[in-house]
C-alpha positions as CSV (number, residue, x, y, z in Angstrom):
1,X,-32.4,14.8,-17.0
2,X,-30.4,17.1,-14.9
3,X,-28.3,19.7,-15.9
4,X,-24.4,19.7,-15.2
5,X,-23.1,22.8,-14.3
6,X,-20.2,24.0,-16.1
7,X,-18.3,24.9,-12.5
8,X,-19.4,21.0,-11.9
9,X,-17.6,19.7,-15.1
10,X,-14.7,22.1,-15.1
11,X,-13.8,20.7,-11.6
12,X,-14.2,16.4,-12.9
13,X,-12.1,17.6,-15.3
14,X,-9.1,19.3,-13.5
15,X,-9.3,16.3,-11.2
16,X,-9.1,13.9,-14.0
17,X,-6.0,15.8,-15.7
18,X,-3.9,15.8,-12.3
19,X,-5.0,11.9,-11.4
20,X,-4.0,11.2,-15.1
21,X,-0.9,13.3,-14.6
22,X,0.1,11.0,-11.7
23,X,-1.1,7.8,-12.6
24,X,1.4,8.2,-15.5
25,X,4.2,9.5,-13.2
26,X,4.2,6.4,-11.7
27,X,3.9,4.3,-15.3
28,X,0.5,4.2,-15.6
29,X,-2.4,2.7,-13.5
30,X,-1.7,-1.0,-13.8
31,X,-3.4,-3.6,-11.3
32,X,0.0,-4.6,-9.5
33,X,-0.7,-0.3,-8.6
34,X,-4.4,-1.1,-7.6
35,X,-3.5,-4.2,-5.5
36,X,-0.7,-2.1,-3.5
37,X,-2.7,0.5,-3.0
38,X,-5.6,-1.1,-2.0
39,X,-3.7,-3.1,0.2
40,X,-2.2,0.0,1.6
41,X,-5.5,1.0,2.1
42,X,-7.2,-2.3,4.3
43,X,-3.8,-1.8,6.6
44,X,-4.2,1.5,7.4
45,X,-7.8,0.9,8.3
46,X,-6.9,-2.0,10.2
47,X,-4.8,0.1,12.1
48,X,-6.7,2.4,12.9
49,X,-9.1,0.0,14.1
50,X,-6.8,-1.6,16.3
51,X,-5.9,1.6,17.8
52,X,-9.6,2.8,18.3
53,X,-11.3,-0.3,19.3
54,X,-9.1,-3.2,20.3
55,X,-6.3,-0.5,21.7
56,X,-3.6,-2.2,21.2
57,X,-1.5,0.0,18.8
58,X,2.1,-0.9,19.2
59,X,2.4,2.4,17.0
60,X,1.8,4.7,20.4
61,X,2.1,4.9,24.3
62,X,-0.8,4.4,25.1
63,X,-2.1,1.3,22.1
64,X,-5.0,4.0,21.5
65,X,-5.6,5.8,18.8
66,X,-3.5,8.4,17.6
67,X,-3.5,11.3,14.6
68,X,0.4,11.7,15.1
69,X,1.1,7.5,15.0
70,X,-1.4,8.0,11.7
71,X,-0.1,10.7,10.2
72,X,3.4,8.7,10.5
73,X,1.9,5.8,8.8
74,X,0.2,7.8,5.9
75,X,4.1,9.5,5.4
76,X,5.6,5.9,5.1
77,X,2.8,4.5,2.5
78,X,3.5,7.8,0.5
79,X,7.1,7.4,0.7
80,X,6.7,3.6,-0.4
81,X,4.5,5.5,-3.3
82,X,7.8,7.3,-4.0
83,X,9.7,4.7,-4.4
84,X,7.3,3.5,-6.7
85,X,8.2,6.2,-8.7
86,X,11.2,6.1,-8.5
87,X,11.7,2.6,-10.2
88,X,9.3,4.0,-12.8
89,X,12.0,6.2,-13.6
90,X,14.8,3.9,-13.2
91,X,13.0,1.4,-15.6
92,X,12.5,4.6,-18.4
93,X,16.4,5.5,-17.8
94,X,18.1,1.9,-17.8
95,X,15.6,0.6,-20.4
96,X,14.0,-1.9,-18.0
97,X,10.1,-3.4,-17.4
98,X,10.9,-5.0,-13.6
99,X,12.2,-2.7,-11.2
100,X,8.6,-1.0,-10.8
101,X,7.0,-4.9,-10.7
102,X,9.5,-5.5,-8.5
103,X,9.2,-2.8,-6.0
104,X,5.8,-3.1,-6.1
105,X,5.5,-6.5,-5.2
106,X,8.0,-6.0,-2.5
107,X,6.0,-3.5,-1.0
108,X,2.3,-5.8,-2.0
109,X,4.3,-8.3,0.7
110,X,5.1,-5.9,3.4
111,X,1.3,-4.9,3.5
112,X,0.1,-8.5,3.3
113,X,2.6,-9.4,6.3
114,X,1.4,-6.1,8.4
115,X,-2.1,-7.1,7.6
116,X,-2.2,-10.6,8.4
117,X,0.0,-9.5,12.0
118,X,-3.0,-7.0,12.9
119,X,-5.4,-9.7,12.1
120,X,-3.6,-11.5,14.5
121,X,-4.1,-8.6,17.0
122,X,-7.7,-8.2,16.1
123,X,-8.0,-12.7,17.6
124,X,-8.8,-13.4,13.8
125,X,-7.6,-17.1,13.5
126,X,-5.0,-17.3,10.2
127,X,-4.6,-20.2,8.2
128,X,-1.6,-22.2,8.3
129,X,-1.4,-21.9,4.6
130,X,-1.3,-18.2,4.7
131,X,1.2,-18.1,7.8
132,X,3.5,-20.4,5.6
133,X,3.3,-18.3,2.5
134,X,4.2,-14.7,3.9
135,X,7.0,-17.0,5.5
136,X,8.3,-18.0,2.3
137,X,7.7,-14.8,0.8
138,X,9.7,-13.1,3.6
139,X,12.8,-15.4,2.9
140,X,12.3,-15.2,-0.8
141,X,12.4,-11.3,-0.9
142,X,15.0,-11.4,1.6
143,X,17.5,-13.2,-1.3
144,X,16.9,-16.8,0.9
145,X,16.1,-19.3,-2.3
146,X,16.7,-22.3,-0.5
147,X,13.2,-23.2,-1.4
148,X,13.6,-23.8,-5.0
């Protein structure tokens, strides 16, 4: 067996502490967390593909890729993190268990949209089923109930 080296173990272990430290800042790593960040994840790489190989970015000047255009979009997923964290805290103070589901899957939908539209941009055919979903999902989160 090979040996571990202390420096080796020291450093697993520091990055544990400070992942644990944040997955519990924003209430723990649940799997409505995985799915949103996973799903932040595929659209940012989607992106970036559309940028780099289909060029057709609507995120800069020239539809080509662009470190600024994806150092923008990094900023907005982290501040859609923040406000992850935010309803964490404001279910802690008001003695609450939804606002963080809530945000969450607010934000799940706006990925899901933004990566079913660069599908579209990348000529990937969507099902109708899936087109009529986000639809419903947009009107839903948009306080439109009228399909009760």
């Amino acid at each position: 067996m090979e040996k571990v080296s202390t420096a080796k173990v020291t450093a697993l272990t520091v990055i544990g502490a400070i992942g644990s430290f944040i997955a519990n800042l924003f209430g723990g790593w649940t799997n409505d967390l995985a799915t949103l960040v996973i799903m932040m994840g595929i659209d940012f790489l989607m992106g970036l593909l559309i940028a780099a190989v289909w060029k057709k970015s609507e995120k800069s000047k020239t539809g080509a890729l662009s470190s600024w255009s994806a150092w923008k979009g990094l900023c907005r997923k982290g501040v859609s993190l923040l406000f992850v964290l935010i309803a964490h805290r404001l279910d802690l103070a008001l003695g609450a268990n939804y606002i963080r589901t809530a945000v969450i899957i607010g934000f799940i939908i706006n990925e899901l949209i933004s990566i079913t539209e660069n599908a579209g941009i990348m000529g990937v055919p969507i099902p109708d089923v899936i087109t009529k979903a986000i639809d419903m999902l947009k009107q839903r989160s948009e306080g439109d109930n009228t399909h009760d």
